[in-house]
C-alpha positions in Angstrom: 144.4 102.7 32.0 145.7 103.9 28.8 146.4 107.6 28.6 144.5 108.3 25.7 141.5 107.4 27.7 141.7 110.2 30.4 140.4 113.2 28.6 137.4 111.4 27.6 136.8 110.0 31.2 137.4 113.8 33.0 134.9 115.2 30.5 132.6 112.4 31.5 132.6 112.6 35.2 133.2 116.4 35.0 129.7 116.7 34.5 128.4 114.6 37.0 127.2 115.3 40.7 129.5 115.5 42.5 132.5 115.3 40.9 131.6 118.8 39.3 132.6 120.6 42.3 136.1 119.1 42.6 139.1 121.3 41.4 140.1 120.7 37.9 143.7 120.2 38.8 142.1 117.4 41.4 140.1 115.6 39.1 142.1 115.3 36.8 144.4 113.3 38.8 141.8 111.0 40.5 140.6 110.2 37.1 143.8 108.9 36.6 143.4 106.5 39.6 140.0 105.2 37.7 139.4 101.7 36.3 137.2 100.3 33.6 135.7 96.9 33.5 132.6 95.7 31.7 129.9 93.9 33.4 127.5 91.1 31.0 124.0 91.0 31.6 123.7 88.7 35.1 127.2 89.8 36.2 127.3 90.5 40.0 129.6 92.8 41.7 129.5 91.7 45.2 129.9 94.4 47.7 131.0 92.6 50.6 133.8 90.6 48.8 136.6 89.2 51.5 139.8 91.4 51.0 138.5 93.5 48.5 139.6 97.1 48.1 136.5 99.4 48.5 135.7 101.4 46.1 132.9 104.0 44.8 131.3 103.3 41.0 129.9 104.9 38.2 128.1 103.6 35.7 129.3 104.9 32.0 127.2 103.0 30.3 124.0 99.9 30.9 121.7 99.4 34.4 122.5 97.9 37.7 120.2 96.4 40.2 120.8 96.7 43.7 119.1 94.0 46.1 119.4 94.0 50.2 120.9 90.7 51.3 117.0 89.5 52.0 116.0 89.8 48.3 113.9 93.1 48.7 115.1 96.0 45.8 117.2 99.1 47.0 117.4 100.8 43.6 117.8 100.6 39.9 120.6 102.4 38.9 121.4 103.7 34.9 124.3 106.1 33.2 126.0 108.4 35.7 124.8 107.0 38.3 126.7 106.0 41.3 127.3 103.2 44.0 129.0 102.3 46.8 129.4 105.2 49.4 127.7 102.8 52.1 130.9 100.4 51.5 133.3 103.8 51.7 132.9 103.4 55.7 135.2 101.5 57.8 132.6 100.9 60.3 130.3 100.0 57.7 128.3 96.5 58.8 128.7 93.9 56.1 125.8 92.0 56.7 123.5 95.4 56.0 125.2 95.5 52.7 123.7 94.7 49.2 124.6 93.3 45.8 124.7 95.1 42.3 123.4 92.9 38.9 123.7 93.8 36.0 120.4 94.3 34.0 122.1 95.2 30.9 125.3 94.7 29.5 127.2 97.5 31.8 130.6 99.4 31.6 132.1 100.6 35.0 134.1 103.5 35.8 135.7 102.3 39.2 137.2 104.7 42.2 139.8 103.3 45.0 138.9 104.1 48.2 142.6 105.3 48.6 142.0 107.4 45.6 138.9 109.7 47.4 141.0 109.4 50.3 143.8 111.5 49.0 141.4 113.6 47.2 139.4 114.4 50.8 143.1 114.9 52.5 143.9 117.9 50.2 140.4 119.3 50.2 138.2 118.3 52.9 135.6 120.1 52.1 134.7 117.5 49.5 134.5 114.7 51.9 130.4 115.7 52.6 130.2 115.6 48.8 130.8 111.6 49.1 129.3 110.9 52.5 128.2 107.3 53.3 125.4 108.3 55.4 122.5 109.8 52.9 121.0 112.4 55.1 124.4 113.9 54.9 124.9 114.2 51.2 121.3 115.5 51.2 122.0 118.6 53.7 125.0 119.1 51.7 123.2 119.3 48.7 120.9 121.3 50.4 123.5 123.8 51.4 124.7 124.3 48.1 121.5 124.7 46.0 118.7 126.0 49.7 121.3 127.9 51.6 119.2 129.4 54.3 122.2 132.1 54.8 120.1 135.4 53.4 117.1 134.6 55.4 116.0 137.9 57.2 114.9 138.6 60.1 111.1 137.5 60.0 112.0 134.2 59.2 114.4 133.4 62.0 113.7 131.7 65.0 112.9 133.8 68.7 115.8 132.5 70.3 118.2 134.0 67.8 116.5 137.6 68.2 114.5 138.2 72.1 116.6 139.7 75.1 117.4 137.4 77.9 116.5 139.7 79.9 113.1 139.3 81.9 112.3 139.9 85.2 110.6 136.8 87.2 107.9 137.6 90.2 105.8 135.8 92.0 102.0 136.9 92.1 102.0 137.8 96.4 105.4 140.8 95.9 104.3 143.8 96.2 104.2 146.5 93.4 107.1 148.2 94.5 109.5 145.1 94.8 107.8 143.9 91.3 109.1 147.9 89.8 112.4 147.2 91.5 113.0 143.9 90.0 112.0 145.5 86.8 114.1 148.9 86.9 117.3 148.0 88.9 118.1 144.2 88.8 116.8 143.1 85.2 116.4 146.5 83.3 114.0 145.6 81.5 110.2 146.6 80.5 108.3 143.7 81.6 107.9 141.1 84.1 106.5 137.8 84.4 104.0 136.9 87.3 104.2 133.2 88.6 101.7 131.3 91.1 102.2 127.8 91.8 104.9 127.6 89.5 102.6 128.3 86.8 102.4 131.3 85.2 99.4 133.5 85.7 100.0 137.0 84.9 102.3 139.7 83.4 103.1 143.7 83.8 104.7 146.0 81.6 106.5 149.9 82.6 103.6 151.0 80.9 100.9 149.2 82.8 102.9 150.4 86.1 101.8 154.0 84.4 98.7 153.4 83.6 97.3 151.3 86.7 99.2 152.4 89.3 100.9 156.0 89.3 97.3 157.3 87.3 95.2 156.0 89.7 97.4 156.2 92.7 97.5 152.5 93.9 99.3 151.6 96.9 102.7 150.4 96.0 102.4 148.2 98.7 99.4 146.3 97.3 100.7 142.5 95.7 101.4 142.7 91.6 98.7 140.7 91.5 96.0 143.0 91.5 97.2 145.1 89.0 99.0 142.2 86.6 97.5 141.5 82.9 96.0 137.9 83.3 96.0 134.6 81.5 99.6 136.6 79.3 99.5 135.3 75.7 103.6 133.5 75.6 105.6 132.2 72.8 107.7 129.6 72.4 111.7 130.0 71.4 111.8 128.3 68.2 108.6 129.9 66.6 109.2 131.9 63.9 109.5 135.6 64.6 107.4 136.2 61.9 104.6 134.3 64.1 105.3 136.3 67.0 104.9 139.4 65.1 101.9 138.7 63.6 100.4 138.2 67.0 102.0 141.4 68.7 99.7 143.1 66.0 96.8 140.6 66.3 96.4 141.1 69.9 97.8 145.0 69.6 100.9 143.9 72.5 103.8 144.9 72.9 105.7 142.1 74.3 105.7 138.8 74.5 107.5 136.0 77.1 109.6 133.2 75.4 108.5 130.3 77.5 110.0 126.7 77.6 108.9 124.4 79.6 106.8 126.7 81.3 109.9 128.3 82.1 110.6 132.2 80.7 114.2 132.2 79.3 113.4 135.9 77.3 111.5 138.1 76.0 110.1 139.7 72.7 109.4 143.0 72.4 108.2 145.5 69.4 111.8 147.2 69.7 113.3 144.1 68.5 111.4 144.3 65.4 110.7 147.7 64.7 115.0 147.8 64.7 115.0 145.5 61.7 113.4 145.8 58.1 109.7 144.3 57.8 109.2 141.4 55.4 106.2 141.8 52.6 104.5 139.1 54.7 104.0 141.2 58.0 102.6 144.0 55.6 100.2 141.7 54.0 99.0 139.9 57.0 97.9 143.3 58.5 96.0 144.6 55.5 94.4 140.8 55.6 93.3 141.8 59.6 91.8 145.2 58.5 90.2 144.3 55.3 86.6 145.9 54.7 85.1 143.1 52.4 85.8 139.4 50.6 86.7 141.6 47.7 89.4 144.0 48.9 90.9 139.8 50.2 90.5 138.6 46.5 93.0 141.7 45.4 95.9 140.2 47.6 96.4 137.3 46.2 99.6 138.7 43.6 101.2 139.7 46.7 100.6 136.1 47.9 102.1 134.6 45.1 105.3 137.2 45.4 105.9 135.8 49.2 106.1 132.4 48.3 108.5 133.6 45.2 110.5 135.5 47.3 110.6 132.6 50.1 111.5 130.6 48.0 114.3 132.4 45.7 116.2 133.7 48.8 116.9 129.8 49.5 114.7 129.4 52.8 114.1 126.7 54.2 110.8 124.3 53.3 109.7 124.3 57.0 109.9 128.1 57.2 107.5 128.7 53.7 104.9 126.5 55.0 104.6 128.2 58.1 104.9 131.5 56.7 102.1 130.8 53.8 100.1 129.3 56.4 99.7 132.1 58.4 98.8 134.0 55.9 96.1 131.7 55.1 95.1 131.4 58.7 94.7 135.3 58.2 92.3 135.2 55.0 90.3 132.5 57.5 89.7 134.2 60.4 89.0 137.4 58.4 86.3 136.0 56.4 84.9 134.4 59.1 84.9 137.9 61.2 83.2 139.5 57.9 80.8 136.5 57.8 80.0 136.9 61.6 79.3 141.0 60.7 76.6 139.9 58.6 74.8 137.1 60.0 75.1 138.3 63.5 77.2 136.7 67.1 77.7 132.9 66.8 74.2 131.6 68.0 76.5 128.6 70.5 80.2 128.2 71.1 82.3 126.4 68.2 85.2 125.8 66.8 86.3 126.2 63.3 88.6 123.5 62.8 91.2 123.2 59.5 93.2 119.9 58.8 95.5 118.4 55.5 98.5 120.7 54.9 96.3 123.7 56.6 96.7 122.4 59.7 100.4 120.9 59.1 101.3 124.3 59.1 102.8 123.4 55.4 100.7 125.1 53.3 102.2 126.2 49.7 100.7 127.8 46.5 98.3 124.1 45.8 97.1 123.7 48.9 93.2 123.6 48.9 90.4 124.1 51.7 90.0 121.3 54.2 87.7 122.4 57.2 85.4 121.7 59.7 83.1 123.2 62.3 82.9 121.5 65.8 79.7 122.8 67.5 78.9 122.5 71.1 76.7 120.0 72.0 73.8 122.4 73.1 73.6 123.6 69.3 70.0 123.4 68.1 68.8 123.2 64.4 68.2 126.6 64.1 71.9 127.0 65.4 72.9 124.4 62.3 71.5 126.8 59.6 73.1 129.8 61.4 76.6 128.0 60.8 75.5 126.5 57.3 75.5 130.0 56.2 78.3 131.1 57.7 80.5 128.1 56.6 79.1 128.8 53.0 80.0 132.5 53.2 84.0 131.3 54.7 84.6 128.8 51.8 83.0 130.6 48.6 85.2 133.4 50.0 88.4 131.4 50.4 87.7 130.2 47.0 87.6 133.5 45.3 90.9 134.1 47.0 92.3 131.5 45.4 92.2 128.7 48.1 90.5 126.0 46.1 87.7 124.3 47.0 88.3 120.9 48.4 87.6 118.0 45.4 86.7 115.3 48.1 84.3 118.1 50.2 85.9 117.8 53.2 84.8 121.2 54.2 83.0 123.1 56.5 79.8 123.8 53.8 79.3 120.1 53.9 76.7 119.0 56.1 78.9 116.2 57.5 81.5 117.9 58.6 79.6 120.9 60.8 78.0 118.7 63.4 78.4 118.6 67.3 81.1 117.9 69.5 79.1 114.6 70.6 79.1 113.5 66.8 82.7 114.2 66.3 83.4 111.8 68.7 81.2 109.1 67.7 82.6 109.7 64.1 86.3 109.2 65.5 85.4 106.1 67.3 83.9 104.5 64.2 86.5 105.4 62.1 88.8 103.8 64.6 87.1 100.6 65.3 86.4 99.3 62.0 88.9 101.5 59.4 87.0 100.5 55.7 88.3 102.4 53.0 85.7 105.2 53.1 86.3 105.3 56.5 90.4 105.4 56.4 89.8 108.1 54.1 87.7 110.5 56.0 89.9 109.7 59.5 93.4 110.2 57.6 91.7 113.8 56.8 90.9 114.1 60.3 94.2 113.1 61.6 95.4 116.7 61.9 93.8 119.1 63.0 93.9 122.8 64.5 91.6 125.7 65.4 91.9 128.7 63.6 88.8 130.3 65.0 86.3 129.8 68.1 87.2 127.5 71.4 90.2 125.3 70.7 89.3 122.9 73.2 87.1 121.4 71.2 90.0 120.4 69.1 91.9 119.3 72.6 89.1 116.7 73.2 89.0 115.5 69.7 92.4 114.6 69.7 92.3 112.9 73.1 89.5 111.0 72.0 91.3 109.6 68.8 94.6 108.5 70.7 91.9 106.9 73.7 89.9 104.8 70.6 93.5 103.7 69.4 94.5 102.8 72.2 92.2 100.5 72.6 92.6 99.5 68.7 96.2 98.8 68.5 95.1 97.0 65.3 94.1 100.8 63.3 98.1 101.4 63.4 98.9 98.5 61.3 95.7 99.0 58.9 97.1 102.6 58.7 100.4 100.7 57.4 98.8 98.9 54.8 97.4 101.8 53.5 99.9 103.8 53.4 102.9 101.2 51.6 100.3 100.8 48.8 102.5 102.9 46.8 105.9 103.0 47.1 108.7 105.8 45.6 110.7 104.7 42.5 113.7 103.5 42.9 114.2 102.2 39.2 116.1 104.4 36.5 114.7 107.6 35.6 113.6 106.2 31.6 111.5 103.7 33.6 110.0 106.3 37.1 106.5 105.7 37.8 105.3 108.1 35.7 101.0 109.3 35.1 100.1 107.2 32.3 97.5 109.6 30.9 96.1 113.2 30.5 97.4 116.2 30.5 100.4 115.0 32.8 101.4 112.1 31.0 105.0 110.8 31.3 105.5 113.0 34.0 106.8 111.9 38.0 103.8 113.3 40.3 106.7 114.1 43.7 103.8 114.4 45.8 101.6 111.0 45.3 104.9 109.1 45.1 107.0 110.8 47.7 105.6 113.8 50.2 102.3 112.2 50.8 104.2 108.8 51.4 106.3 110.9 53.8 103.6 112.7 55.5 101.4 109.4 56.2 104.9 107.7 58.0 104.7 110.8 60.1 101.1 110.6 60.9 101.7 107.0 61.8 104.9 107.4 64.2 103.5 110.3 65.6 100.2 108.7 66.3 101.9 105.5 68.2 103.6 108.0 70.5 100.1 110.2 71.1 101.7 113.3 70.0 99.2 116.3 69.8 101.5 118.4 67.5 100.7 117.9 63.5 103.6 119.0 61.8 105.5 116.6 59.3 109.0 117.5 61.5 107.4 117.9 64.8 106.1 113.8 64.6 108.9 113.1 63.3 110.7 114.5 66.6 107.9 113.5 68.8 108.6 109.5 67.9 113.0 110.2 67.8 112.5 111.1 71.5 110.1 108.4 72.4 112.8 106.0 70.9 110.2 104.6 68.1 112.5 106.2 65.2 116.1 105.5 65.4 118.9 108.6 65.3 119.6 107.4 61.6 116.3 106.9 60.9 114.9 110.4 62.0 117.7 112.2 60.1 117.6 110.4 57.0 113.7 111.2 56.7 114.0 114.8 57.3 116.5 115.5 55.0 114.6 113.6 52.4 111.5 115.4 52.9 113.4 118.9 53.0 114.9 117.7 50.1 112.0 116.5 48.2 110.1 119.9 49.4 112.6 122.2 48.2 112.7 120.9 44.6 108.8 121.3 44.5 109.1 124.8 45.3 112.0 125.4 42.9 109.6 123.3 40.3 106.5 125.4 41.0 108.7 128.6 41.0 109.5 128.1 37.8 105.9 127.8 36.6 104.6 130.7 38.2 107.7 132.7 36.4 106.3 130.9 33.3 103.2 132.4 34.0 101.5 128.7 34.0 99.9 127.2 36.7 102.2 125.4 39.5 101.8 121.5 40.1 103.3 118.9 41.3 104.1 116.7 38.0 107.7 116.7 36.9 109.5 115.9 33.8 111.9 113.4 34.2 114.1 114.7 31.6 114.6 118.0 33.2 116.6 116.0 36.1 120.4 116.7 35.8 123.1 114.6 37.1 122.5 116.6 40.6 118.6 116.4 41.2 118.8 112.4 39.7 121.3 111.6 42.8 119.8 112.9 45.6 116.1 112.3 44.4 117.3 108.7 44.5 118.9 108.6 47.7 115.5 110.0 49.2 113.9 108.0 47.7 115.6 105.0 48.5 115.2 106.3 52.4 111.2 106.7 52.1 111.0 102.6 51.1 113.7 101.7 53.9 111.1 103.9 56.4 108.1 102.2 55.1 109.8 98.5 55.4 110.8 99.7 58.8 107.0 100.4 59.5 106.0 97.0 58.4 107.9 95.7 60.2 107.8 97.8 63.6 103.4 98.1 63.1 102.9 94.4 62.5 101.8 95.1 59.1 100.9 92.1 56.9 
């Protein structure tokens, strides 16, 4: 390559993701290892070439076209983009390889193997930067743009913050050897009661006060009699911002960090009140004290200034929809508390029932109302207009706290969807049996859903009943397919995405019709063929890696897409709310730099290899 070429090439990939973040000194002299051909229009560079060196290549100028060996497009590929990572691994299967066409008259910039090798020898840290595997260059784009390094303490995990030290019982000791298990072998303020192997009961130093030396029990009675029953428990990877909003919700002080129905710690108030509060334990217990739907309305900024925060100290996607949900679970069971203060107790037993990103646990500054009331089967008409009022009084009041109405009414106000346990049934079993599209519409809905108020096992039989009808309808799974590879990401060049080709959003890429909802309705599919009962994106996801229905690969590819994917929404609607314009989900293409073009693409690309892998695994024709 003639010298006079190099300055112009270094300014050229010096720009470029992720060249960018290589030393000066170091790419300057791997440019010098760079060579230029030119491709015509029809020219193929065949990947898997006998005795070829590999190499990685950008294109300068012109389009490529990438096809899988049976025909079926990877991605369309346009100035500054880049191929051949996959072929950078030794242990790289040829026969899962693919071919690049020209589609335009094309000049290549091409980079040896040996050439990145040297590079990743003198500074490995670069190596990550030029990963084969996608998911990898995702989490380390992730790393450098969502570090999750500043998070405080509310929005880590249990694990990382209870004691391991608990104190284990059974429910026949006696109070005594209970105290001395508590006092002298654990030292701690709490112990767990066990019967069965199940646990039934738990005591506190302070209940030993209060129940025993006050009323001067015998110490020799069994713990049993003077335990707290049925102990509320919390799991090691909730957040502890969940765990602290329930420690105020239920006024306790501490909590058992059960796995497996085994305790391995325990959460008390003294681990918190060490630490600084977050805004969103403040705001979540003025929500739980609020006197009227009005005095909700006014919290709504501080909302808003969460979700900033969350977002601008780099956490992670999974952690804002869980934190913005529970806020919004707040707001519901408020209202409904302040609804239930007007019309009077609940005539029967019900449930209040939310599903869509409510009930994901992934709700974010968009989300609207999707709801549902579950009434036991006893209800009587006059019961129905008692919970026709109340489900009026709950979503006008969500609405003027900003939760939007739902467009399709799939909400609690409409008559449909407050109806009887029996119904509910019948309703899933139709949907199941004979999927039209109405149908498919209102079940996918319904395909998550959690109790936010009332008798949650309501929601325990509906979900029971929907894995028994498919079951027996093995066929739903593959309509479900259909459905959902209707639309598929783009994978062309960004000057032809698949933009909205009118109104106000025109010419814009909508990341949620042709990306997260893709995602999300994978996730309802593999988590439905493995009957799992949780509804989170991630957590179906998991559910079908353990089952062995998604590969290793697979399940991290698809996770680091959607984390991906997610965190550029939030950075998107961040920057609207800072505009003081309203958030949404439509992007300008030309805002993409050479960074956020890359790894949308190779997220993309891993959504259409997930829903070809559903095709095929579903039977879907």
């Amino acid at each position: 390559m003639p010298q006079s070429l190099l300055p112009n090439i270094i300014q050229f990939i010096g720009q470029i993701d992720p060249f960018d973040k290589i030393p000066k000194e170091a790419l300057r002299e791997l440019a010098a290892h760079i060579q230029i051909t030119y491709l015509s229009k029809g020219e193929i560079v065949d990947m898997c070439e006998v005795g070829k060196e590999k190499s990685l290549y950008i294109i300068r100028t012109g389009s490529m076209e990438q096809r899988k060996s049976d025909g079926v497009l990877r991605a369309r590929l346009g100035s500054e983009d880049l191929f051949g990572f996959t072929f950078l691994d030794s242990d790289m299967d040829n026969e899962k390889g693919y071919r690049a066409t020209a589609i335009d008259n094309t000049l290549l910039y091409i980079i040896p193997h040996s050439a990145l090798q040297t590079l990743f020898k003198t500074y490995p840290a670069c190596a990550e930067h030029f990963a084969s595997q996608a998911q990898v260059r995702l989490k380390s784009a992730l790393d450098v743009v969502w570090s999750n390094k500043e998070k405080g303490l509310f929005i880590r995990k249990v694990e990382d913050v209870a004691s391991g030290r608990v104190a284990v019982v059974t429910s026949d000791q006696s109070i005594k050897q209970v105290a001395h298990e508590m006092r002298v072998v654990h030292r701690t303020s709490c112990a767990v009661i066990y019967e069965n192997d199940k646990i039934i009961g738990l005591i506190t130093d302070r209940d030993m006060t209060k129940r025993v030396i006050a009323h001067g029990v015998s110490y020799d009675r069994p713990i049993r009699d003077v335990m707290t029953h049925s102990p509320l428990t919390i799991k090691p990877d909730d957040l502890v911002l969940h765990a602290a909003s329930t420690m105020m919700q239920f006024n306790i002080r501490n909590l058992p960090v059960v796995k497996d129905n085994k305790v391995v710690g325990l959460l008390t108030t003294s681990h918190l009140v060490q630490n600084h509060r977050v805004q969103a334990i403040f705001l979540i217990e003025k929500i739980k004290y609020a006197g009227s739907i009005k005095s909700l309305a006014s919290f709504t900024p501080e909302r808003q200034a969460i979700f900033e925060a969350l977002v601008e100290g780099r956490v992670s996607p999974e952690v804002i929809g869980k934190v913005m949900t529970m806020i919004m679970d707040a707001y519901t069971r408020r209202i409904i508390q302040i609804a239930m203060d007007k019309l009077g107790p609940p005539p029967c037993d019900y449930s209040w029932i939310v599903a869509g990103s409510h009930a994901r646990n992934e709700v974010h500054m968009l989300s609207d109302q999707d709801s549902a009331i579950v009434l036991a089967d006893d209800a009587t008409e006059n019961d129905r207009i008692y919970f026709k009022h109340l489900a009026m009084i709950v979503t006008n009041g969500l609405a003027s706290c900003d939760y939007p109405l739902c467009p399709g009414k799939y909400m609690a106000a409409t008559p449909k969807w407050c109806q009887p346990l029996s119904i509910w049934k019948h309703y899933y079993k139709k949907w199941v049996a004979n999927p039209e599209y109405e149908r498919l519409l209102n079940i996918s809905v319904f395909l998550e859903i959690r109790t936010v108020y009332g008798n949650s096992e309501f929601e325990s039989i509906l979900r029971d009943e929907l894995h028994h009808n498919i079951r027996n309808n093995r066929e739903f799974l593959s309509t479900l397919v259909r459905d959902a590879v209707n639309t598929t990401p783009p994978l062309g060049i960004f000057n032809s995405l698949v933009l909205e080709k009118s109104g106000e959003n025109k010419k814009t890429l909508n990341v949620k019709k042709y990306a997260i909802n893709l995602v999300i309705d994978l996730a309802r599919i593999y988590g439905l063929a493995v009957e799992c009962d949780l509804s989170s994106t991630d957590e179906r996801f998991t559910a079908a890696n353990k089952k062995g229905m998604l590969s290793d690969d697979a399940f991290k590819n698809i996770l680091g897409a959607y984390e991906f994917i997610l965190s550029y929404r939030f950075s998107h609607q961040l920057e609207a709310l800072k505009r003081g314009e309203e958030p949404n989900n439509n992007i300008d293409p030309n805002s993409f730099g050479s960074f956020e073009r890359k790894h949308l693409k190779d997220a993309f690309r891993i959504i259409a290899d997930l829903q070809e892998g559903a095709k095929v695994r579903f039977g879907s024709r």
